[in-house]
C-alpha positions, 0 to 999 in steps of 0.5 A: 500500500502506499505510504499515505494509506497505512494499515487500519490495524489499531483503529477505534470505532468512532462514536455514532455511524456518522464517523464510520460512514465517512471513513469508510466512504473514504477508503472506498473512494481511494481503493476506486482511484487506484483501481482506476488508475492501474486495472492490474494492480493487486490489493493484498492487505485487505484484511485490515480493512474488512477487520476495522471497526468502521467498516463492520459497523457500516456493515452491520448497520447496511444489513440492520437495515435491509428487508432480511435483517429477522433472517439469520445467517448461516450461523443463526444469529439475526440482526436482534441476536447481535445486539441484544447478545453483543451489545451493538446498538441497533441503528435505524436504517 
């Protein structure tokens, strides 16, 4: 990765969605520029970027609010599951 985009690895959820949804929009805006800049450029560490805070919270809050939020996943956990047990917040959506 560039030097002006280091790993994410000690990231801290920022307080409300409103933050996470900046960041993410962000990294997402720059991984479009570099992809569109050079079509065979590779992305190795992605890791620290799907395991950052904001962007499982954007996540979360994307299937909390979408019409299959009362289906479970594969691991039978709902939207409810994970907030009542893991203590995440349930955003509107």
């Amino acid at each position: 990765m560039p030097k002006d985009a280091p790993p994410n690895g000690g990231a801290t959820l920022e307080r409300g969605p409103s933050g996470s949804v900046h960041r993410v929009s962000g990294m997402q805006t720059k991984l479009h520029c570099w992809a569109a800049a050079d079509p065979d450029r590779r992305f190795d560490d992605l890791f620290n970027l799907v395991c950052d805070p904001a962007t499982l919270l954007m996540a979360f809050v994307r299937v909390a609010g979408n019409r299959g939020a009362m289906t479970a996943g594969v691991d039978g956990w709902t939207v409810a599951t994970v907030a009542g047990d893991l203590g995440v917040p349930r955003v509107p959506g």
